[in-house]
C-alpha positions as CSV (number, residue, x, y, z in Angstrom):
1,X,-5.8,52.0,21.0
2,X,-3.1,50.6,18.2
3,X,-3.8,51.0,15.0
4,X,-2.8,48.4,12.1
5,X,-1.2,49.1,9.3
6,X,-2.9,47.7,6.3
7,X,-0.3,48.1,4.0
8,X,2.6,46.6,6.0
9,X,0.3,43.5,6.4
10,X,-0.9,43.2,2.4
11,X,3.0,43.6,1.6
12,X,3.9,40.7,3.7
13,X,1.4,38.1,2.3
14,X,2.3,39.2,-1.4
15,X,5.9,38.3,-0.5
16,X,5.4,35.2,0.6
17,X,3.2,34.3,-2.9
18,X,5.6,35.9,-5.0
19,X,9.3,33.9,-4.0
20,X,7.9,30.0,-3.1
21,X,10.9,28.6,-1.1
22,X,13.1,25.8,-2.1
23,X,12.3,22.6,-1.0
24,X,13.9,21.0,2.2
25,X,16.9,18.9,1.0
26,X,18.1,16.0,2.8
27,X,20.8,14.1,1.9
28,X,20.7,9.9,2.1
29,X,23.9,8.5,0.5
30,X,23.8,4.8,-0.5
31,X,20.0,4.9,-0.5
32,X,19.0,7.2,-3.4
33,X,20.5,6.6,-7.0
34,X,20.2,9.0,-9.8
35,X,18.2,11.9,-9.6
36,X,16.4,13.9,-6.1
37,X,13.3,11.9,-5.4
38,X,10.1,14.0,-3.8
39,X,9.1,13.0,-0.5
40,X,5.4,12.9,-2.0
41,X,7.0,10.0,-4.3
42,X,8.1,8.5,-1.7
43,X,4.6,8.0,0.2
44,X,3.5,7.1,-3.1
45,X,5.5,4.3,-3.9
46,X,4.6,2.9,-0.8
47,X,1.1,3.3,-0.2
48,X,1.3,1.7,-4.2
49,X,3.3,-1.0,-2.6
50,X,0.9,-1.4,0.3
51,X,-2.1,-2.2,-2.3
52,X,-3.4,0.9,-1.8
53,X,-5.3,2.7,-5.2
54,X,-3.7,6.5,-5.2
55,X,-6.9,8.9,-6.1
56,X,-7.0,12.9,-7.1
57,X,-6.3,14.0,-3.6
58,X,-3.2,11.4,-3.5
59,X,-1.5,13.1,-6.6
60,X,-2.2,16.7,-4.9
61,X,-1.0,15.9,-1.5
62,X,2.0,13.9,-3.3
63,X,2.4,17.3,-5.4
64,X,2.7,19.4,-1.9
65,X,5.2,17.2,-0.3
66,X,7.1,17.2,-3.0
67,X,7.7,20.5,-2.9
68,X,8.3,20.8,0.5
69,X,11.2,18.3,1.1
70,X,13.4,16.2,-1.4
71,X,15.8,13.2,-0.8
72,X,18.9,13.9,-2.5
73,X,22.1,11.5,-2.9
């Protein structure tokens, strides 16, 4: 029978709180001006667009997806 190591496993999760990673950049030349735009604006903007009202779990999931992936020029 293996036994686990508690530690090993507690040290693991802290890391992964403690550093957040960078966001996924992807570059789109021509099509973004100025600054990085958030993926989560993105949807935002065009759900807006669409006619549809954002609500509290729209600013959170727009809040998430912004920090997994910006649009950069």
């Amino acid at each position: 029978m293996q036994e686990r190591n508690p530690t090993a496993h507690n040290r693991n999760a802290t890391a992964s709180k403690e550093t957040p990673t960078p966001p996924h950049k992807v570059r789109l030349p021509g099509f973004i001006t100025g600054e990085d735009v958030g993926l989560g604006d993105v949807v935002k903007r065009v759900t807006y667009a669409m006619g549809i009202q954002p609500c509290g779990g729209c600013e959170r999931r727009a809040a998430a997806m912004n920090r997994w992936m910006t649009f950069t020029r």
